[in-house]
N, C-alpha and C positions, 0 to 999 in steps of 0.2 A: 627258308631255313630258319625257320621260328621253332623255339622251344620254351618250357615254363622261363628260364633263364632269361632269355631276349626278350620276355614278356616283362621280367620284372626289371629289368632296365631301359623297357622303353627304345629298344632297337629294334629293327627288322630281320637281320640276319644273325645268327647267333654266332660271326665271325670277328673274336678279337684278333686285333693288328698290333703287334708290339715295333716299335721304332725308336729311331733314336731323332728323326727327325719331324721337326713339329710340322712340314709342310704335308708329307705322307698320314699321320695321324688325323689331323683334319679331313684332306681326303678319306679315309677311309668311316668317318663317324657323317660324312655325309654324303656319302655312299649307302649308309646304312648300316654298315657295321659300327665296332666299337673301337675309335684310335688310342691306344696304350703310349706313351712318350715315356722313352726310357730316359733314367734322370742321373747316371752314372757321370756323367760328363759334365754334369753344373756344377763345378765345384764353390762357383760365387755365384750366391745367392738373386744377384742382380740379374745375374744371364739368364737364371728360370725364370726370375719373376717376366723378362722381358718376352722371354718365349711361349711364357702361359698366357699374359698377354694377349698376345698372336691368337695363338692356338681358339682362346674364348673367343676371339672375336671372327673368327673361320670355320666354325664348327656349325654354324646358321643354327643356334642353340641345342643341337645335338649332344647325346651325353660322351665324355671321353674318361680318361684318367690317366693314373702314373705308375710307373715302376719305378722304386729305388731298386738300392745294394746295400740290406743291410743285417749285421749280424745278428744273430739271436742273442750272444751273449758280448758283453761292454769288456773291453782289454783298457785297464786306467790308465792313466798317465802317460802313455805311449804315444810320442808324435812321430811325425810320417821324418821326421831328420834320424831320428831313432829308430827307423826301420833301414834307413838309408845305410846307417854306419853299419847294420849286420849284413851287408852284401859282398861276397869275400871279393877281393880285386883278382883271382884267377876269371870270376865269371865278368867281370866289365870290361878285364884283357882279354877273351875270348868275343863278347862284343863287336870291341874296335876292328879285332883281327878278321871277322865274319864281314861288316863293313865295308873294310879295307877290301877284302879280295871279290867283292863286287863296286868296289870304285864307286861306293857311296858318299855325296856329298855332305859336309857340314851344315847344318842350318842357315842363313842370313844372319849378320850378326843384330845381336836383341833380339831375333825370334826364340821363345822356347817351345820346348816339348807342348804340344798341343792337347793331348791326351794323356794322364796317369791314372795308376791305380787309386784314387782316394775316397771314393765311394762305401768302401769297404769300413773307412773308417769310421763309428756310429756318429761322432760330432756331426760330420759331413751331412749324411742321411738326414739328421734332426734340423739342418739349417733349411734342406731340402724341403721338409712336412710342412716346419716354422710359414714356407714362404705356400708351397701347395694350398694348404689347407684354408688359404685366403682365398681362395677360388673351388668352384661347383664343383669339385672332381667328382663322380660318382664311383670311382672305384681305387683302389690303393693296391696294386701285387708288389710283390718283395719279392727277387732272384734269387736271393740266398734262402728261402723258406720265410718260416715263422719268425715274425719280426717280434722287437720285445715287448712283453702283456701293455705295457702303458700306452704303447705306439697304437694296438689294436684296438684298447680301450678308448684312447683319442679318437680313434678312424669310428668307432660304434659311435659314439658321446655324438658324433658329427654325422651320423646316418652314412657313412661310408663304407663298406661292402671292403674286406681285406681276400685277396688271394696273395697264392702262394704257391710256388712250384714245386713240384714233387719229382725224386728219380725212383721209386719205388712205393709199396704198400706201405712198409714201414713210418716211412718219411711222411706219409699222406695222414696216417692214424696220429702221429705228434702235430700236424696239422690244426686238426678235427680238435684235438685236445686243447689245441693255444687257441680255440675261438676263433679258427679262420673259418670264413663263409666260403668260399670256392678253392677247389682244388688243381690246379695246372698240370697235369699228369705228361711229364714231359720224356719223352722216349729217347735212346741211344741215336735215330737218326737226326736230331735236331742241332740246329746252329748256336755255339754258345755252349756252356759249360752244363755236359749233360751226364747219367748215372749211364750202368751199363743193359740196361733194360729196351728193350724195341717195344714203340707205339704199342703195335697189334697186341702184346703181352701185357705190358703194361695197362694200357686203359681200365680193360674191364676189370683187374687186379684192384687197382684204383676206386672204383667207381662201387666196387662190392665193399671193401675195406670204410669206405665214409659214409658208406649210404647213412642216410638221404642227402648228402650235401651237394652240391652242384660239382659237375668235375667237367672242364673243357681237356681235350685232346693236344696233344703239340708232340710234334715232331715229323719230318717226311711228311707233312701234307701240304699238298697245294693242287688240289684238283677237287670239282663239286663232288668226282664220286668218292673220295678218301674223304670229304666230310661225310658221306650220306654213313661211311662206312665206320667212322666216330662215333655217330648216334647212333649207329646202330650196337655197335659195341656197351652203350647206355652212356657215353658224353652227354650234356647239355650245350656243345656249344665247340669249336676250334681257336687253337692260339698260334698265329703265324705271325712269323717274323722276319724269316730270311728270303720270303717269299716278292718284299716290297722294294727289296736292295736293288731290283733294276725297272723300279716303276718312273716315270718321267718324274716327279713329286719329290725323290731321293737327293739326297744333299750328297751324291759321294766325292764330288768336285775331283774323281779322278778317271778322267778316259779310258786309262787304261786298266784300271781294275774292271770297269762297269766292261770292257772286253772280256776280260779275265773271265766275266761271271759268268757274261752269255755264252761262252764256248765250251766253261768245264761240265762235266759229267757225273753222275751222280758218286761216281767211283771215285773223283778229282779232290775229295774233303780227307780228312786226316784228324781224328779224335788227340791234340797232343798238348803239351802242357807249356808249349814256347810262349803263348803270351801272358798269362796270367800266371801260373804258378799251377791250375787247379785243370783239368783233364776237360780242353774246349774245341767244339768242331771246329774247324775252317777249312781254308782252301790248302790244300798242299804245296807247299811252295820250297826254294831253294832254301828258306828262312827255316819252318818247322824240320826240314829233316836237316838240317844242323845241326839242331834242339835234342833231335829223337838220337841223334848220330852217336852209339857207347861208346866211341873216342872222345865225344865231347865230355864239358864236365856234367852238363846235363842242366834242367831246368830247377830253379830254384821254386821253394815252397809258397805258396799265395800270402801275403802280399809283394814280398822280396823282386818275385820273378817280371811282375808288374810294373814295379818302379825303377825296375833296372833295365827295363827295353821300350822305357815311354819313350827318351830321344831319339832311341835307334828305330822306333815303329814313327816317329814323326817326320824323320829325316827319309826313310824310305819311300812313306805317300808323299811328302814334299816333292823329292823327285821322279818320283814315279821308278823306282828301279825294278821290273818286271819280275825277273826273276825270284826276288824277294817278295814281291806284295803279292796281300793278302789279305783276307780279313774274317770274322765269323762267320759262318754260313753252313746250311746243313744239308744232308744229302737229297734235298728237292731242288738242287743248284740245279741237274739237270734238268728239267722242266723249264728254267729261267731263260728262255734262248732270244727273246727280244724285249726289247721296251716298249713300256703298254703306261698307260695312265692309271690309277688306281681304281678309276669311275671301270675300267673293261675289266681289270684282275677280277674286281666281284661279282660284273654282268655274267664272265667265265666263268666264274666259282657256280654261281645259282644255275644258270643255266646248266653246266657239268651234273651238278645234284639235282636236277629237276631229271634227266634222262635215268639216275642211277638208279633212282625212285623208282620209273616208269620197269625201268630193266626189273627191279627187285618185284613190283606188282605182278607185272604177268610172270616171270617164275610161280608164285603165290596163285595167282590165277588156273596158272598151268596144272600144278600141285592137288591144286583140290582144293584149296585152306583158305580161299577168301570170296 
């Protein structure tokens, strides 16, 4: 699965792996592919530096990178206690009550929320780069798009390669324009906060709107023949993610979600706005149709709705309350039906695209045309 792209990064398959977990990233850049470590969750500096760390020293010199969360444009003055006060108490009394009627325990005392929205915040991000950029990343993608000119111009200055994810053409052409090198063309069935466009449309949309830049695939894919089906669409390359949430590698420390994963279907996801604010797949749970519930008050605007459901989303994987947990994931959940190492997801992936090939040749053959 080589293209010019995996050529110019010195990989063998042109399969980035985004994660949150630096055991999974490794695996997958010495596998052959490319591990992405999502960096939304470090909000001290010391925990990246300590996991980049790692990560350089497991990767058997193979090349990896990073994803922040960061906005294109800078909000002054605004600390995250000042985001806190605009959250009305009708929605943190709906919370409790939510909670409550699933017999959700309180945290330990001195444990706090384990995960918040702060990534969002550009301080956060720039502590992130501050510490990144002390080590060999070879690449930088941003979730929120085009990160801002100085950020990109820092990542160029340092021979570092910026992507950035796209929900449509439009989005992909402001891209092109901020100086990004790759395009992430990221489709309606993916995990994680996505536009309302599907893959199959999207890509080639994508890939014509920036031509010549490099554009990878994301969304709904996790099988060799949907990558063979990528490049053929004119992708350079696939961006999966929710694909690795039940590889042995995965840090989900929670049994019963990693059940949760393997039994749902691809019908099982829910595009809805309960955890961040902003319109994100995951699992369907008793949690999101709360959310979506028009008795409810509804979810609050990104970053509000983030920081108002950090302790109740810490308190839930804490205890595993089933009904409620959940997490991003997108509609290739169904495919995800066992736990495999990351070393077999890829031998699968190649092997899958190696037969697609084969299929796609003799048609060609068959045809006349080759």
């Amino acid at each position: 699965m080589q293209t010019e792209l995996s050529d110019q990064l010195g990989i063998e398959h042109a399969v980035f792996g985004f994660t949150p977990f630096p055991a999974v990233a490794a695996a997958i850049s010495r596998a052959g592919g490319f591990g992405v470590l999502g960096a939304v969750r470090y909000t001290a500096p010391d925990d990246l530096r300590r996991d980049l760390d790692w990560l350089d020293a497991h990767t058997d010199g193979r090349p990896y990178g990073l994803d922040v969360v960061m906005p294109a444009r800078k909000v002054e003055g605004v600390t995250e206690a000042d985001v806190e006060a605009m959250i009305p108490e009708a929605h943190r009394r709906f919370v409790r009550d939510t909670l409550a009627a699933h017999g959700v325990p309180e945290l330990p005392d001195g444990e706090a929320a384990g995960w918040r929205i702060t990534g969002w915040m550009e301080q956060v991000a720039r502590n992130q780069l501050d510490v990144a950029f002390d080590y060999p990343i070879r690449l930088l993608a941003n979730a929120l798009g085009s990160p801002p000119v100085d950020v990109v111009t820092r990542a160029h200055e340092q021979g570092v390669p910026v992507a950035a994810l796209a929900g449509s053409a439009r989005h992909a052409r402001k891209h092109r324009d901020a100086g990004i090198d790759i395009v992430v063309a990221q489709g309606y069935e993916a995990g994680g906060h996505t536009g309302e466009i599907a893959t199959m449309v999207l890509t080639p949309e994508v890939v014509e709107a920036v031509a010549p830049l490099p554009v990878l695939a994301a969304g709904g894919i996790g099988s060799g023949a949907q990558i063979a089906a990528a490049l053929a669409l004119g992708a350079q390359g696939v961006w999966l993610g929710s694909l690795w949430l039940t590889t042995t590698e995965a840090e989900l420390h929670s049994p019963a979600l990693t059940r949760k994963l393997l039994a749902a279907g691809s019908g099982d996801t829910v595009r809805s706005r309960a955890l961040t604010g902003k319109p994100a797949r995951q699992l369907r749970t008793a949690w999101t149709d709360a959310w979506d519930d028009p008795a409810g008050p509804g979810p609050l605007p990104m970053p509000l709705q983030g920081l108002l459901v950090a302790e109740a989303v810490s308190r839930i994987q804490k205890h595993e309350v089933e009904p409620l947990l959940g997490t991003p994931v997108g509609q290739i959940v169904g495919r995800m039906t066992d736990e495999r190492r990351v070393q077999d997801v890829l031998d699968d992936l190649t092997r899958g695209f190696e037969r697609a090939v084969d299929r796609i040749n003799r048609i060609a053959r068959r045809s006349g045309t080759s």
